[in-house]
Backbone as a ProteinNet text record, in pm:
[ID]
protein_1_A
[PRIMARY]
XXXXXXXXXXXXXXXXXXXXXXXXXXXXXXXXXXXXXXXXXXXXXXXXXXXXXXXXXXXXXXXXXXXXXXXXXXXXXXXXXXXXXXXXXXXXXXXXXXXXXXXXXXXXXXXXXXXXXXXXXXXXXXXXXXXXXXXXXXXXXXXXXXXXXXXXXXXXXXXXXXXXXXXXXXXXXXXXXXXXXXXXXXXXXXXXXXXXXXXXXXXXXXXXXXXXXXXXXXXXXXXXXXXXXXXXXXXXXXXXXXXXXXXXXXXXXXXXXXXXXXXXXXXXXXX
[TERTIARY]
-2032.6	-2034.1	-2098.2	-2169.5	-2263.8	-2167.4	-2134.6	-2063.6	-1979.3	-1965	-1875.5	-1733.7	-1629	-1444.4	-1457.2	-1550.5	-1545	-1686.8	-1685.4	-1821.9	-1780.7	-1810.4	-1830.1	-1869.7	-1757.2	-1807.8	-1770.4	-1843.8	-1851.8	-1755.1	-1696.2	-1603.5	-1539.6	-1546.8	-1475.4	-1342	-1299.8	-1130.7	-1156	-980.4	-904.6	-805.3	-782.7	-635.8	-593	-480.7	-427.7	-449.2	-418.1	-447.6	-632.9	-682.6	-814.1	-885.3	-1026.8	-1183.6	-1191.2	-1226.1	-1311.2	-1410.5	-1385.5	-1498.5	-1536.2	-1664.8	-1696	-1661.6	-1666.3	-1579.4	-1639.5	-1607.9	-1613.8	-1546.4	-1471.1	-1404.5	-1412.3	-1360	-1397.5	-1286.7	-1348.7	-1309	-1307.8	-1219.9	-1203.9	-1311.7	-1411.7	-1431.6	-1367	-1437.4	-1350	-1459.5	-1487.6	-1578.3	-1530.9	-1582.2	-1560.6	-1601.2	-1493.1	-1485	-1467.1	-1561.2	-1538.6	-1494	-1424.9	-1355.6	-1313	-1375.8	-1380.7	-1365.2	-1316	-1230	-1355.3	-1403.1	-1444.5	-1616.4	-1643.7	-1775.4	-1739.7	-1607.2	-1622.3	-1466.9	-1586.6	-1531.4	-1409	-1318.9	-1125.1	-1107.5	-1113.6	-1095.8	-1218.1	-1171.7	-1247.4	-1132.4	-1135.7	-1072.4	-1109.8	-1080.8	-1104.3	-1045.2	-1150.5	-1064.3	-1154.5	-1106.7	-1172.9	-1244.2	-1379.5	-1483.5	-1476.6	-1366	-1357.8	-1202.6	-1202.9	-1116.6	-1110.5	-1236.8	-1249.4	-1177.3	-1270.3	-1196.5	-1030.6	-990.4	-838.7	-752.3	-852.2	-814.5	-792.8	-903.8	-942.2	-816.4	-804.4	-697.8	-543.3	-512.7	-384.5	-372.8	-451.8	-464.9	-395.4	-489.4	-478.6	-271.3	-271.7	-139.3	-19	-9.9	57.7	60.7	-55.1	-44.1	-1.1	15.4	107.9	-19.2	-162.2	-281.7	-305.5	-240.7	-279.3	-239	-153.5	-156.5	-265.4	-271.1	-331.7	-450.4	-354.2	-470.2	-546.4	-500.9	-619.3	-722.2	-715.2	-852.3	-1034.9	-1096.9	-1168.7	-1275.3	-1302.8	-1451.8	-1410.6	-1448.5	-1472	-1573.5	-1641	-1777.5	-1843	-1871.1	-1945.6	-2068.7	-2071.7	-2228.2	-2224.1	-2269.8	-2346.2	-2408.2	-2384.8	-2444.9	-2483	-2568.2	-2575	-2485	-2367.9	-2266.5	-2122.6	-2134.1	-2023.4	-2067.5	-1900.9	-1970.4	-1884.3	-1949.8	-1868.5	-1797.6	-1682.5	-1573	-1576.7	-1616.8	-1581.5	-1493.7	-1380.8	-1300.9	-1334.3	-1343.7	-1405.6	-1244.3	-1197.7	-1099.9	-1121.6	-1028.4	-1064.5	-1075.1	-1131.9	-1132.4	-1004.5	-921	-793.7	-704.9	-756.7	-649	-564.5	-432.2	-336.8	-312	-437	-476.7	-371.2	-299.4	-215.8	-346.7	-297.3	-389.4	-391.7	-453.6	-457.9	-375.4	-337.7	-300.2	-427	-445.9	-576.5	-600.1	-725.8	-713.6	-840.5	-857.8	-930.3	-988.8	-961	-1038.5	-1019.4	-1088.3	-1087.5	-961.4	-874.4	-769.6	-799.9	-742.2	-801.1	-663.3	-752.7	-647.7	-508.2	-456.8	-306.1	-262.6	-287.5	-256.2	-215.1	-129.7	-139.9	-162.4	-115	-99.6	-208	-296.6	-397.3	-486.9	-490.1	-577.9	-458.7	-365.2	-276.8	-236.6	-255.6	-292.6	-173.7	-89.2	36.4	162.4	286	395.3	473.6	443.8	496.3	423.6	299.5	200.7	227.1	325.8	331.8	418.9	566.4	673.3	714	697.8	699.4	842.9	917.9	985.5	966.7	1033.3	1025.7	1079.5	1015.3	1047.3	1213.4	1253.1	1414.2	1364.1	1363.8	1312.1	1454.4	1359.3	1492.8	1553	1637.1	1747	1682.9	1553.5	1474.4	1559.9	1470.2	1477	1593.6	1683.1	1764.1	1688.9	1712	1668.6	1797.5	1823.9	1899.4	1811	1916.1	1894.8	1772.6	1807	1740.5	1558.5	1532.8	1392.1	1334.6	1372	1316.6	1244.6	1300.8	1244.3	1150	1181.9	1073.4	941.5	957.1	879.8	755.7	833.4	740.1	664.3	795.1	691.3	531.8	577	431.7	354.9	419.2	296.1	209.8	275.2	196.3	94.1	113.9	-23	-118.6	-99.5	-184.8	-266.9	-269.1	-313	-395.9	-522.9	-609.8	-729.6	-694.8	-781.4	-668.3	-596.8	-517.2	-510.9	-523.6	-523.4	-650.4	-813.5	-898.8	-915.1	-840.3	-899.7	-702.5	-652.9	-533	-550.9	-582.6	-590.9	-581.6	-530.7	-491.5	-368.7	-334.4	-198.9	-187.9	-141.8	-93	7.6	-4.3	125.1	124.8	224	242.4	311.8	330.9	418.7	454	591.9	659.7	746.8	784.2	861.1	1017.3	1103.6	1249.4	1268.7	1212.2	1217.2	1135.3	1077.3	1006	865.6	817.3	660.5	643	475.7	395.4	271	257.3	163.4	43.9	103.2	-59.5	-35.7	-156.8	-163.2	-275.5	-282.7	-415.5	-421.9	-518.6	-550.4	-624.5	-553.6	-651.6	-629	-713.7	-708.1	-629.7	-573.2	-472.2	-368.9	-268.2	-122.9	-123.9	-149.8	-134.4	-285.8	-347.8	-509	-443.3	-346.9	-294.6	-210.6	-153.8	-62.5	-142.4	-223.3	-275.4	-349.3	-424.2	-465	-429.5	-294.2	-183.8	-144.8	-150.1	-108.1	-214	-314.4	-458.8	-478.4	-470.4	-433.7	-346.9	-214	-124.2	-146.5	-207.8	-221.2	-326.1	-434.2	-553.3	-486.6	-400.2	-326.3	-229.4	-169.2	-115.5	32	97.7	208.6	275.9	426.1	499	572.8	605.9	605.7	760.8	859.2	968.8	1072.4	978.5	1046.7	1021	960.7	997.1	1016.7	916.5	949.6	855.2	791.1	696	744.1	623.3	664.5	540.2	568	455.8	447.3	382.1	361.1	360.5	372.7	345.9	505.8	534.5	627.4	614.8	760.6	790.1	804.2	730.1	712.2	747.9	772	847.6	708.2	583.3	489.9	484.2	519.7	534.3	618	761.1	808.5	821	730.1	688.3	574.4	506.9	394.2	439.7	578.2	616.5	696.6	791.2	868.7	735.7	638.4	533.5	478.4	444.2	455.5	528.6	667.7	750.1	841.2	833.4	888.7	1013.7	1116.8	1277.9	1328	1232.8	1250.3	1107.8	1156.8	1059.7	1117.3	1029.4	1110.9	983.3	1000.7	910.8	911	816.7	857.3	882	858.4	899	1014.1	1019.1	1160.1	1117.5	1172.3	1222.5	1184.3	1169.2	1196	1329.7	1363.7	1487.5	1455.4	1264.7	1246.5	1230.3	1234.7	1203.4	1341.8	1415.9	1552.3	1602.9	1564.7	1681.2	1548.8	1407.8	1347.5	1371.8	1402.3	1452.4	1574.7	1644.9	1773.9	1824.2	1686	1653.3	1590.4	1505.5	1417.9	1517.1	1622.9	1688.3	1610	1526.9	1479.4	1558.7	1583.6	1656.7	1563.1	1559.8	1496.4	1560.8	1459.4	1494.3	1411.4	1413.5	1341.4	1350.4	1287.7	1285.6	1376.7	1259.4	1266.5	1218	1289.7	1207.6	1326.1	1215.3	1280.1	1417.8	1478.9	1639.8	1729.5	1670.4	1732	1670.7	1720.4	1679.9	1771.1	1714	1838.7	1824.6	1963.5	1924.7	1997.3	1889.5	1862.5	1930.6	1889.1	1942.5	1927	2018.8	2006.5	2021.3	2184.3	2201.5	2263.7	2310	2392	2281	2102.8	2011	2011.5	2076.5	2059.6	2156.8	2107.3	2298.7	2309.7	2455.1	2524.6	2508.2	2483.4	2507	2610.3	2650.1	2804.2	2761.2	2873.1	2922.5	2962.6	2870.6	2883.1	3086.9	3125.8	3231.9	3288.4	3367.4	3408.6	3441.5
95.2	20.2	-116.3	-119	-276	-403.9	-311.2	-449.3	-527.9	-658.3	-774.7	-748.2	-783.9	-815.8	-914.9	-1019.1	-1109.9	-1211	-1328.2	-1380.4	-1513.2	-1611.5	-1746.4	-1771.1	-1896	-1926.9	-2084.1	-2135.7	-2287.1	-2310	-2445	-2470.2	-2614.3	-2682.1	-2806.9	-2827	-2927.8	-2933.2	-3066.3	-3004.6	-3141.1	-3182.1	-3311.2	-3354.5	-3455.9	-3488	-3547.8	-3706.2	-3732.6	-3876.4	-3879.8	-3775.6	-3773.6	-3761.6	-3817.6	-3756.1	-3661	-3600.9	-3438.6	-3396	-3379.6	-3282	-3134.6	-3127.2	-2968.9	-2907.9	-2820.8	-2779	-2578.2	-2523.7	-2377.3	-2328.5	-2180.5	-2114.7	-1974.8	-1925.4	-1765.9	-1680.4	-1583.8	-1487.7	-1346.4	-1303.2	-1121.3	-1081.6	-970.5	-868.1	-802.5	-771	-665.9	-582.8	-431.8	-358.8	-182.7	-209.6	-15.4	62.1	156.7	269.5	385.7	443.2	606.2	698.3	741.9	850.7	999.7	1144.6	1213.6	1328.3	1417.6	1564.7	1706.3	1712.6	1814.3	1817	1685.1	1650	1638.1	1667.3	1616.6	1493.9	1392.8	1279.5	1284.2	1192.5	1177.9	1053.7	901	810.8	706.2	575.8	487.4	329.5	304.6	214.6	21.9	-68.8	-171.5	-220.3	-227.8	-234.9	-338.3	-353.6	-425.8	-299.1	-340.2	-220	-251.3	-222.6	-154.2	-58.8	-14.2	125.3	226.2	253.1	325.1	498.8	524.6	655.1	695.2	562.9	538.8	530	483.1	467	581.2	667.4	808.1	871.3	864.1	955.2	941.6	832.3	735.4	792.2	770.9	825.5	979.9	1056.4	1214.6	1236.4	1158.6	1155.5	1127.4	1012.4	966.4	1014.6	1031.3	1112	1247.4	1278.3	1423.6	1513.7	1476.6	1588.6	1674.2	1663.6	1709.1	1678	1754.1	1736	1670.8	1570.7	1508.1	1626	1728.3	1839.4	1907.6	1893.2	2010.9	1936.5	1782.8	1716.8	1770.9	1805.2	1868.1	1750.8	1674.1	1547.5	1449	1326.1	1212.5	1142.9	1110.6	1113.2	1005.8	896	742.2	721.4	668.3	696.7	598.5	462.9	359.7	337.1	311.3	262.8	120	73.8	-61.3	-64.6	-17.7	-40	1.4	-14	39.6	140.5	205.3	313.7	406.2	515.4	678	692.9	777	834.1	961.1	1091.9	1217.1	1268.7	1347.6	1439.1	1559.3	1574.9	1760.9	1830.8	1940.2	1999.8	2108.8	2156.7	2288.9	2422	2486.4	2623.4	2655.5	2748.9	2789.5	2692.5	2529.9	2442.9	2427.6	2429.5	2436.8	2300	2245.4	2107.4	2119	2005.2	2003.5	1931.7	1977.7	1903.2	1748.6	1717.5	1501.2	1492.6	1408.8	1329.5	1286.4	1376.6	1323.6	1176.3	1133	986.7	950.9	890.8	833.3	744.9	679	504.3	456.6	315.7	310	248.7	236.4	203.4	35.5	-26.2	-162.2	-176.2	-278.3	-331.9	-370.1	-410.9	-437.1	-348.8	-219.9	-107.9	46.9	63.8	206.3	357.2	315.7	415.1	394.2	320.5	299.5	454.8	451.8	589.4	688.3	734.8	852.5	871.4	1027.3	1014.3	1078.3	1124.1	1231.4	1143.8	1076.4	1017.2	1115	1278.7	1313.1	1328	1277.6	1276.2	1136.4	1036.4	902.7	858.8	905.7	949.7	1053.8	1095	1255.5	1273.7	1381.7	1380.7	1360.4	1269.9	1256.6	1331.6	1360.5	1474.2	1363.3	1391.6	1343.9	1317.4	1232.9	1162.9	1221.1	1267.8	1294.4	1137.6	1166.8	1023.2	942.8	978.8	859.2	790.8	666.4	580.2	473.9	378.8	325.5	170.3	45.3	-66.3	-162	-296.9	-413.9	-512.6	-541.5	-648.2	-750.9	-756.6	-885.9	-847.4	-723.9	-647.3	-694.3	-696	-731	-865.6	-1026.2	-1124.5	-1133	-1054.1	-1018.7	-981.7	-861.7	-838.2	-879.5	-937.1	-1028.5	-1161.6	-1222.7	-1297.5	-1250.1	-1116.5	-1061.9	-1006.6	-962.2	-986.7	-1084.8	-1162	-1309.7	-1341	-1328.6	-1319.3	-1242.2	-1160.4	-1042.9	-1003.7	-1106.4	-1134.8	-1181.9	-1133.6	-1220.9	-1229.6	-1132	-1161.5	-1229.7	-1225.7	-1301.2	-1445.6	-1497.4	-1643.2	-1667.3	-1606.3	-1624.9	-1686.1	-1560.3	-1551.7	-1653	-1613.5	-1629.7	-1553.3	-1387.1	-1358.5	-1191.8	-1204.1	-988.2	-971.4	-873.9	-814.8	-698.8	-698.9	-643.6	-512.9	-433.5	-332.8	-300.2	-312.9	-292.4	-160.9	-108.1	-23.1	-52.6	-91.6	-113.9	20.9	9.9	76.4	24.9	110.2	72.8	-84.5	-53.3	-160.2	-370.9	-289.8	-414.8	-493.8	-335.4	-361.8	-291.1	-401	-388	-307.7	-209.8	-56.9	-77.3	-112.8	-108	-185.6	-327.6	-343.2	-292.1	-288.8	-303.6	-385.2	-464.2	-533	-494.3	-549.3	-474.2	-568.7	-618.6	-724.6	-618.5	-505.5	-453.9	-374.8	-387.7	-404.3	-223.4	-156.2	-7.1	37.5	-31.1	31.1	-46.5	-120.1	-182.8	-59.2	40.9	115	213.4	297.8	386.9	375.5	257.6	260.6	287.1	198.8	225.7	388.6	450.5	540.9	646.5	644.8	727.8	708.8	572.1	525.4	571.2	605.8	657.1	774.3	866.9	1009.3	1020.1	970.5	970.6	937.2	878.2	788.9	893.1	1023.9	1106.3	1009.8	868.2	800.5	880.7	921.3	979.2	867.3	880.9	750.8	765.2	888.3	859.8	796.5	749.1	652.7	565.7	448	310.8	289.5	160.1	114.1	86.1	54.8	-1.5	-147.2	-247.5	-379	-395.3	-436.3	-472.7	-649.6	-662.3	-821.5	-841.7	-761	-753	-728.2	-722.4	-687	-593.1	-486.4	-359.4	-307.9	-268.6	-165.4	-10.8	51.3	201.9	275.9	281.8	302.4	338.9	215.4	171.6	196.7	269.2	345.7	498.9	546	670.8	686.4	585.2	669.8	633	561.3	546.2	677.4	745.8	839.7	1003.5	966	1052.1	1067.2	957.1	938.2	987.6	1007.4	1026.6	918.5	804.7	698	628.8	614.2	651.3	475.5	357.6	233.7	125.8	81.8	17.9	-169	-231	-371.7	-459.6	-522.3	-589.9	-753	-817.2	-975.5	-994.2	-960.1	-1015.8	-892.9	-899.7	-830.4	-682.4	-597.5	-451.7	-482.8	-393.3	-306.2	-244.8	-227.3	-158.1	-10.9	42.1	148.8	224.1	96	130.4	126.9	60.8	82.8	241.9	299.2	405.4	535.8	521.9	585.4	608.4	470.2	495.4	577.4	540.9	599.6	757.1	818.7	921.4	1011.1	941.9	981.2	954.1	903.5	862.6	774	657.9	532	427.7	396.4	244.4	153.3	28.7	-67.4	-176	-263.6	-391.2	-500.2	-599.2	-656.8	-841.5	-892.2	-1053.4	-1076.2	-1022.1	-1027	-1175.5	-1266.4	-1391.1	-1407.2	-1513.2	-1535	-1555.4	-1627.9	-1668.2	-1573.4	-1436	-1316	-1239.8	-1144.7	-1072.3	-972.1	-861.4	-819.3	-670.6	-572.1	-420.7	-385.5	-286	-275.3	-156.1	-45.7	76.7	148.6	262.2	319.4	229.8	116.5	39.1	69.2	193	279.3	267.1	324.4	254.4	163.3	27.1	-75.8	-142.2	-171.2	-149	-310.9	-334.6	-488.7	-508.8	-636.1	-690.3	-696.8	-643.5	-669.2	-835.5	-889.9	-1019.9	-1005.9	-1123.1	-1098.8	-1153.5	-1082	-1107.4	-1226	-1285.2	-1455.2	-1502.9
657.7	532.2	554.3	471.1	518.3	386	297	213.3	284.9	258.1	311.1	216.2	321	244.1	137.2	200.8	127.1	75.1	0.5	21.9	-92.5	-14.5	-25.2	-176.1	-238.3	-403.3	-408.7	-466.7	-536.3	-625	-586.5	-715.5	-709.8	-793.9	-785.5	-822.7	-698.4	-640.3	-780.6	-863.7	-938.3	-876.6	-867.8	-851.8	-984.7	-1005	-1047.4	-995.3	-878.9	-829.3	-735.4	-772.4	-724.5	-738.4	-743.9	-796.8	-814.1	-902.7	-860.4	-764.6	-671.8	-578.8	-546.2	-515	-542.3	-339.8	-342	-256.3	-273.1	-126.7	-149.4	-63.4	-163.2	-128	-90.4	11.8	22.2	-56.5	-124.7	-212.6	-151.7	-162	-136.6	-280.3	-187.1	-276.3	-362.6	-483.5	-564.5	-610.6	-569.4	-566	-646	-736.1	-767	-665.6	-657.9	-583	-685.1	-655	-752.4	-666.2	-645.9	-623	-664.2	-544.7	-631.4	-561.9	-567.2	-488.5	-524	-421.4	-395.4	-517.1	-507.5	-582.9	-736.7	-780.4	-934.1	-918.4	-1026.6	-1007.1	-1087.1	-1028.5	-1052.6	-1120.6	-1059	-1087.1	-1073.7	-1085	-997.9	-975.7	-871	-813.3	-812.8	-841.1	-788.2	-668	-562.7	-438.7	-316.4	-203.3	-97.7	-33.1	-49.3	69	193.4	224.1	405.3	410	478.5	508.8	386	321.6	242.9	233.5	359	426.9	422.3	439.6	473.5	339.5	233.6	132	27.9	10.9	-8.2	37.7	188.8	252.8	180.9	164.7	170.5	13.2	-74.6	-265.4	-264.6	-174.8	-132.3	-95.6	-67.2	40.7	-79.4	-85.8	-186.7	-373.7	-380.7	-503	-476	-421	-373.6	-435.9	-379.5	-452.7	-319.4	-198.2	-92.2	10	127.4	266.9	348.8	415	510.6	567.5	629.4	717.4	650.8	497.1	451.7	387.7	455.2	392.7	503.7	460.9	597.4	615.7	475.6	493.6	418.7	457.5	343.2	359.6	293.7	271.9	192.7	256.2	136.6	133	-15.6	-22.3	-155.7	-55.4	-161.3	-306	-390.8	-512	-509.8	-659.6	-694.3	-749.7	-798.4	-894.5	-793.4	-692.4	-621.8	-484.6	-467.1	-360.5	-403.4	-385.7	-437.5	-283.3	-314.5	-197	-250.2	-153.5	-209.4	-68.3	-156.4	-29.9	-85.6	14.1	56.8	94.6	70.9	94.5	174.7	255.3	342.1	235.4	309.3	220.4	207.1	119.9	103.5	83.1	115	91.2	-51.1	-67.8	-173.6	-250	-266.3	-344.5	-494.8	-503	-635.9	-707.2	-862.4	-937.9	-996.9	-967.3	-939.7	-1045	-1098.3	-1240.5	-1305.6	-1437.8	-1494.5	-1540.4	-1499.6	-1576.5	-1672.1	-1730.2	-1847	-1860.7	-1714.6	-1708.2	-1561.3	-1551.7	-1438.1	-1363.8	-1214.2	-1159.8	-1157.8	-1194.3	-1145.5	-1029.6	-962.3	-833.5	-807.9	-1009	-1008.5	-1070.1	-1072	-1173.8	-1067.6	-1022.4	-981.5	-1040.5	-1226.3	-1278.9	-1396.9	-1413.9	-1483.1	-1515.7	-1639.3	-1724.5	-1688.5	-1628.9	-1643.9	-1819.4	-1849.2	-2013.9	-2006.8	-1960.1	-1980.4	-1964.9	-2033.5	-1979.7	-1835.2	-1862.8	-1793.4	-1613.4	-1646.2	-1471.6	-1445.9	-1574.9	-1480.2	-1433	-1436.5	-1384.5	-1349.1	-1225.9	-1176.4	-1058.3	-1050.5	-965.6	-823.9	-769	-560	-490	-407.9	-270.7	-208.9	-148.7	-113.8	72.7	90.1	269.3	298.4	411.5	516.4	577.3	664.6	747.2	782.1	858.8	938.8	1048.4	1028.3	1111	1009.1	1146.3	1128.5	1156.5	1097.1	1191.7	1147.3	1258.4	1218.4	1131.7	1060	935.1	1019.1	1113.8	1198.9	1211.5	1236.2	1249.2	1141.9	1017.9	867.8	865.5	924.3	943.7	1051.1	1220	1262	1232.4	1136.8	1098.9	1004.8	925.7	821.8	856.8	951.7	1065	1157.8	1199.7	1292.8	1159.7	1031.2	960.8	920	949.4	828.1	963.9	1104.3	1162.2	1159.6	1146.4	1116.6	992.8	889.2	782.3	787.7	808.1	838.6	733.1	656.9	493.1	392.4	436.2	341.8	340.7	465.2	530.1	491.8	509.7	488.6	344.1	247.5	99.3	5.6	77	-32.5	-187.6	-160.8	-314.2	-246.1	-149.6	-116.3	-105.8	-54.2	-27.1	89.9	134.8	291.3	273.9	368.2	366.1	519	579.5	711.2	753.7	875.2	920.1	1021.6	1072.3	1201.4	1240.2	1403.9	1444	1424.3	1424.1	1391.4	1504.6	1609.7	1697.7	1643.8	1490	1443.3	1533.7	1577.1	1605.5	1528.4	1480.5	1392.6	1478.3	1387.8	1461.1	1364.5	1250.5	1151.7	1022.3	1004.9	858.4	837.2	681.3	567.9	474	414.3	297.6	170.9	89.1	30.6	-154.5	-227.2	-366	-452.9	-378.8	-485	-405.9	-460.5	-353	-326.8	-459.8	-421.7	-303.8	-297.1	-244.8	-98.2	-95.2	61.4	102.7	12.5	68.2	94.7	-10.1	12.4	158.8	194.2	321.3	416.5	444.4	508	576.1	395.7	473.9	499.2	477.4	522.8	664.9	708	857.5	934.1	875.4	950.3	966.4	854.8	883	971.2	971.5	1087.9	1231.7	1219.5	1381.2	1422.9	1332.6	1346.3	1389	1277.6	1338	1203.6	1268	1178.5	1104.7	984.9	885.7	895.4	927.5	944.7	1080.1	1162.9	1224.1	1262	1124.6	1112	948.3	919.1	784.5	755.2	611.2	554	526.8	532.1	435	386.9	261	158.1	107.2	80.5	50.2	-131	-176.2	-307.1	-389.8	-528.9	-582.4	-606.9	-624.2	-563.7	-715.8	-733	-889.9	-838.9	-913.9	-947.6	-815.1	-833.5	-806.5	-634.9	-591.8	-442.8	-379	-441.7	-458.2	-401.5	-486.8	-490.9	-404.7	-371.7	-236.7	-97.9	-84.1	-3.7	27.4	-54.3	-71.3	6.3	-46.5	-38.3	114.3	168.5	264.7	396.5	318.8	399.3	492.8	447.7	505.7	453.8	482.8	497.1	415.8	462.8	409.9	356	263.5	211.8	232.7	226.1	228.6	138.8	76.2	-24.7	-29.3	-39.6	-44.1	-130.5	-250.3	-407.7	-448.7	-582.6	-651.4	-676.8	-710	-770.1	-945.5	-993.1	-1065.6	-1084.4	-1212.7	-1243.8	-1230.9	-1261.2	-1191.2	-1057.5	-1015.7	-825	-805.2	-799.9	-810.8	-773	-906.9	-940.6	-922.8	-842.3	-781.3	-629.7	-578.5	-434.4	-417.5	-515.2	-480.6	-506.5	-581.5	-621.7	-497	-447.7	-322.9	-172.3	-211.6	-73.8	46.1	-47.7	32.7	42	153.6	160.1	77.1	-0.7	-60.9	-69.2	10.5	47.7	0.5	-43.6	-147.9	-125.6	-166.1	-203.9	-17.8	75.5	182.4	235.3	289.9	323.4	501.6	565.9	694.2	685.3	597.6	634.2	582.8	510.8	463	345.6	268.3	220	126.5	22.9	-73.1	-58.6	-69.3	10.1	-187.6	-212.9	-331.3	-379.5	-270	-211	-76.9	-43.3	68.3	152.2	205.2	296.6	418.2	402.6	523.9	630.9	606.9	728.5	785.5	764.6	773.9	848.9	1002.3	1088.5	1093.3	1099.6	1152.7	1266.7	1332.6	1428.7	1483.5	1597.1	1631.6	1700.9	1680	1730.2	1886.9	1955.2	2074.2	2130	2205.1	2253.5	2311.1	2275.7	2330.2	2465.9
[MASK]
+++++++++++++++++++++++++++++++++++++++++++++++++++++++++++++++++++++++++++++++++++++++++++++++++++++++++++++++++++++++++++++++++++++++++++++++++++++++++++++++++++++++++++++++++++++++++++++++++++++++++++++++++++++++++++++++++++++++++++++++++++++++++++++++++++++++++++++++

């Protein structure tokens, strides 16, 4: 992919007690992605052009349109108006049929153009037990993310989704100017890395809509932890899917939404 994450823009700084000066800032890309299963086109995405592949994969995954293995190609191919993503499916593969859509995904939208109420709330597969972690892994964690942010620090305008081990190593982020195109990556990555999503956790940098939710559940990954708040639908989706959800996660603590039995105490060291 020759497109840039990002690219340099002009703009003049106000203050209140200060001159105006002009000043430049770097901006995350925001690039259509068309996207499209087996050469006829599905959606189209607003997203960051890099881990495209991953992205494609991670859509496949989470939209419950397909198992990881029975993807056989993915395939990019440049426009002036974007870049097309096509997945190729194996022969015989048992491809569910996408959720039809009508328009394009923009970057803060997961469920954008779905024309059916019933393809936009769909039932969740039920996660098995997983992985267990201490309350304490959660601030770890969000700590080794915020280094690892490195389009985010650049641009201040993406969003991140990580995967740690129960132990609170960080195995993999993605970025991406839209919080669902951070997960989907995520997890296109994980399926290529062949890392099984049920023994650690996801953390996302974004607020935890019904959505994030459900491709986490898809995934197969047992806990979700979010920096901002829930949904009253993510809520009573996790708890449907049997995800722990942990939320308005910050260093000095954090709120367990559902599924807290994962989530072990510290024993107190002995006097």
């Amino acid at each position: 992919m020759s497109r840039s994450a990002v690219a340099p823009r002009s703009a003049v700084q106000w203050r209140a007690d200060q001159a105006a000066r002009p000043f430049e800032r770097i901006t995350p890309q925001e690039t259509a992605v068309g996207l499209s299963f087996d050469g006829r086109p599905h959606t189209v995405l607003m997203a960051t052009p890099e881990n495209l592949d991953e992205l494609a994969l991670g859509f496949v995954i989470t939209e419950g349109v397909a198992k990881a293995g029975d993807v056989a190609a993915i395939t990019l191919k440049e426009e002036a108006q974007g870049v097309l993503v096509d997945v190729a499916f194996a022969p015989g593969a048992l491809a569910r049929k996408a959720r039809p859509r009508n328009l394009e995904g923009r970057s803060s939208c997961g469920l954008c153009g779905v024309q059916r109420l019933a393809d936009a709330v769909r039932p969740l597969p039920l996660v098995g037990e997983g992985a267990s972690i201490q309350h304490e892994a959660i601030p770890a964690a969000l700590a080794a993310l915020e280094e690892q942010q490195a389009l985010g620090r650049l641009t201040r305008a993406t969003h991140a989704a990580a995967f740690f081990t129960s132990e609170a190593e960080l195995l993999l982020v993605r970025e991406d100017v839209g919080r669902h195109n951070a997960l989907d990556k995520l997890a296109g990555a994980m399926a290529r890395d062949g890392i099984d999503a049920a023994t650690g956790f996801v953390v996302v940098t974004s607020r935890c809509s019904f959505e994030m939710v459900e491709k986490t559940a898809r995934m197969g990954c047992p806990i979700l932890v979010a920096v901002s708040a829930p949904t009253d639908l993510a809520v009573a989706k996790a708890q449907e899917a049997g995800i722990t959800l942990v939320a308005l996660a910050r260093a000095d603590g954090h709120a367990v939404f559902a599924g807290g039995e994962r989530l072990i105490e510290t024993q107190p060291e002995p006097a």
